[in-house]
Structures are given as C-alpha cells and as structure tokens.
C-alpha positions, 0 to 999 in steps of 0.5 A: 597559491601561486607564489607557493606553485613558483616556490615548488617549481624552483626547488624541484628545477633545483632537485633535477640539476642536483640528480644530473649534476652528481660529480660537479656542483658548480651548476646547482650553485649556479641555479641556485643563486639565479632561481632565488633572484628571479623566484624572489625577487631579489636584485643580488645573490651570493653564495660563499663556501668555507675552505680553509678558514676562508669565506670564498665566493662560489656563485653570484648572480646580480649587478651589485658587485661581490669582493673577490678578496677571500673574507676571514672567517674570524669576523663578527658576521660568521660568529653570528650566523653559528650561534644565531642562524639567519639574519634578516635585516630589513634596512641596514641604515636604521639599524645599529646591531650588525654594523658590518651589515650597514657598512655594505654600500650598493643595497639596504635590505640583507638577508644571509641564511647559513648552510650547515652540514652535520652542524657544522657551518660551512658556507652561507647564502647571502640576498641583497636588495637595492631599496628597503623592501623587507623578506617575507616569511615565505621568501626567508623559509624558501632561501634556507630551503635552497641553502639546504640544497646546496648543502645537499649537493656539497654532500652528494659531489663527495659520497659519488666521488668517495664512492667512485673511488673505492669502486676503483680501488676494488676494480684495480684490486680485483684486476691485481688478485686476477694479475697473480692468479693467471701468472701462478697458472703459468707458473705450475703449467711451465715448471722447466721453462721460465720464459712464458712465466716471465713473458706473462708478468711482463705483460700482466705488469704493462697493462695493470700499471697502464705502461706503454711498455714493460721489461725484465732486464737481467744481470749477466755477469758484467752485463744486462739483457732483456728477457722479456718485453711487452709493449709497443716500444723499440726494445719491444722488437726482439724482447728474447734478445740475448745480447749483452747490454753494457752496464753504466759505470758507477758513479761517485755520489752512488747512483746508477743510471740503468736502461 
C-alpha cells in the first residue's frame, strides 16, 4: 500500500507540472526522470526523444554517464522496441539476446519502456541500475505510466502552441477586417478630400504591421514627396510637407534605391 500511495503521488506530482508547464516540456521531462529514480529506486534515468531520425537525449537524472552523440535510429534496439514494446533485461552479462544491451558498461540491470504517439514511436524511457537488481511488475507498469506522461506533455506543448497560433491568426485578421473597415468609413465621409483617408492608412499600416513608422511618398513628376506619415521618426515631424524629394538616378543592373 504504500508503495502503490508513493507511485499516485509521483504521477500526479507529474500531472501538476504538466497543467503548469503548457507551452514548455522541459520541466515534466525533467520531473520525470528524477521522480522515476527517486520513486523506484533506480541509480540512472534517461529520457530520448526522435527528431529527425535521431535518438536525442532530452532529460537525464544519475551518475552513469549519457553519450551526448545523437544515436541513429536504424539500430537494432529501436527496431526492437517498435514491434516488442518494453525491454526488461534483468542482467545484461547473462544474457545473449540483446547484445547492444550488454555492451552497456557502468550498469547490469536495464529496462527501456517506448513512448509512443498515435502508434508512432517517438522517444523512449530508459532505467539503468548499477548491480543486478530485477524490475518489479509494479515499477515496469509505473515507468510506462510516466512514459505515457511525457507523451502527453509532447502533445499538450503542441495543440497549446497550435492553438495560440490560430488565436493569433484570427486576432491579426480580426484587426485587418477592422483596419479596412474604419479606412472605407473615411473613405465615404472625406469624398473631396483625400488627405484624412491617406493619414488613416498610414497610421492603421504602422500599428498593424507593428512599424515604428509608416509613410506614403508620391511621385510628382521628376520628384517624390511625402503625403502622409505616422510614427514617431524624424520624416514624421511635418508628414504634410510638400517639398520635393529628389529621385535616385537609376542604376545599371536596374534597382532603385527609394527613401
């Protein structure tokens, strides 16, 4: 009982970072890796996510050392855990079957539990014991309970982020629809004068565009000037100026450089 009251206690300790940690999973990672040590007695956890075909170390607590070296995903071992699942090995010099398990030096007993997404392998949780000292049912079934966690972080960081970012889409589109809509406004209500119409993009174009400053240059004949200006630049301190600016003389290659 009271190893079952330690093992809820570190999943929902688990759970909480989760909730608070929305937009960044590098905390559950870590509580992950120190609470399955700690929780189960483990000497050394590792915890690798796939990314680009690559097995990348992303949170490690222990003294036996992790290779910093990405790991290839094409060896035996990741082939195993797709079709197999979790891989207990209660000493890994008396054994022959998982030969990459036994050339491990620093630890004799291994456990590595897949974290899977939609069926789809995409990182695994690996514990490692100094001496030979065998996973109990209960410790196997709580590190895939935490394998499944970190999975459901991965997937929480993204739909927050994916979500964020349609919000932001539909506040900027929101802000555009409402941008044309006040510049029509001044459109109908100025029809013999062009200038607050001009004076009302140049200002709806800074603040949407998050500009420091926005201008409307015309051409006038052999010259520029500026007819409207919003923003808090030095060409901002008379944005009615009527006087001419002198246009660049074209180059050969055909690019102009305009103010």
């Amino acid at each position: 009982m009271r190893e079952a009251l330690e093992h809820q206690t570190a999943t929902a300790e688990v759970l909480g970072i989760i909730s608070r940690s929305p937009t960044d999973v590098q905390p559950v990672l870590d509580a992950i890796v120190e609470s399955a040590a700690k929780v189960c007695g483990i000497d050394d956890v590792v915890l690798r996510l796939y990314e680009e075909n690559k097995s990348v170390s992303r949170a490690h607590f222990g003294p036996i050392p992790v290779r910093t070296v990405e790991v290839g995903m094409d060896l035996p071992r990741f082939h195993w855990m797709r079709e197999h699942g979790t891989l207990h090995v209660p000493d890994v010099r008396a054994q022959n079957d998982f030969p990459w398990v036994r050339s491990g030096v620093g630890w004799r007993t291994h456990l590595s539990v897949p974290l899977r997404q939609q069926e789809q392998l995409i990182g695994h949780l690996t514990a490692r014991r100094i001496e030979v000292r065998p996973f109990t049912p209960a410790q196997i079934k709580l590190l895939e309970t935490f394998a499944d966690q970190a999975v459901i972080a991965i997937e929480n960081v993204r739909l927050f982020k994916e979500l964020q970012e349609r919000n932001r889409d539909l506040t900027e589109a929101l802000e555009q629809q409402t941008a044309t809509s006040e510049i029509l406004s001044v459109i109908s209500s100025s029809p013999t004068d062009i200038q607050p119409v001009l004076d009302v993009v140049a200002e709806n174009a800074a603040r949407l565009c998050d500009a420091t400053d926005a201008a409307i240059i015309r051409v006038d004949g052999d010259s520029l000037k500026t007819v409207a200006n919003y923003g808090s630049l030095p060409a901002a301190a008379d944005p009615r100026s009527t006087e001419p600016l002198s246009l660049p003389e074209p180059s050969l290659t055909g690019n102009h450089s305009h103010p």
